[in-house]
N, C-alpha and C positions, 0 to 999 in steps of 0.2 A: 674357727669363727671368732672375731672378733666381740665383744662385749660393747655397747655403747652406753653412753652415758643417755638419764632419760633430760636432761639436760638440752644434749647438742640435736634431739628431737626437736623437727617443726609439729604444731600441733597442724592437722588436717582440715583444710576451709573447705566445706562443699559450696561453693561458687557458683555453679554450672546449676540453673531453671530448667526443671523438665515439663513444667506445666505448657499445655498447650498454646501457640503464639496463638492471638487471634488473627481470623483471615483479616487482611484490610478492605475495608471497602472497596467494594468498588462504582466508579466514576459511571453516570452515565453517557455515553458520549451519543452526541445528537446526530441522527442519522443524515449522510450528505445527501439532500438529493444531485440524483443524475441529471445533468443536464445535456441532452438529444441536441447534439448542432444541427445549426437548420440548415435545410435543403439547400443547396444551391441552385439558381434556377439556371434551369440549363437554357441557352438559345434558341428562339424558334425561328424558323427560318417561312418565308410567305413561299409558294407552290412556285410562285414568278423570279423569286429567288434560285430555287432547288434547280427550275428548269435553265439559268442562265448559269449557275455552277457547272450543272451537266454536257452544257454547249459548249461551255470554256475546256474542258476537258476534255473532250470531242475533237476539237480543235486541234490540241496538243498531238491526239492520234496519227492525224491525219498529214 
């Protein structure tokens, strides 16, 4: 084993923080409301309608 000089010795930095990080904050973020699409209205159809669709289709049968 070699002998060294205390010379060519680096002196030893403890560098390296072991103390605890702190947490970071945290941000409040604002809650999104939901927004419900609205209904679509569906088609209403009048009863003298319904029945002159039905005839036309009848038609077709026949």
């Amino acid at each position: 084993m070699e002998a060294t000089d205390m010379s060519t010795l680096k002196k030893f930095l403890f560098d390296t923080p072991f103390d605890r990080l702190k947490e970071p904050e945290k941000e409040e973020i604002p809650e999104i409301e939901e927004i419900e699409p609205e209904e679509e209205a569906l088609p209403t159809y009048s009863e003298e309608e319904v029945n002159a669709a039905r005839e036309e289709a009848n038609a077709y049968k026949e």
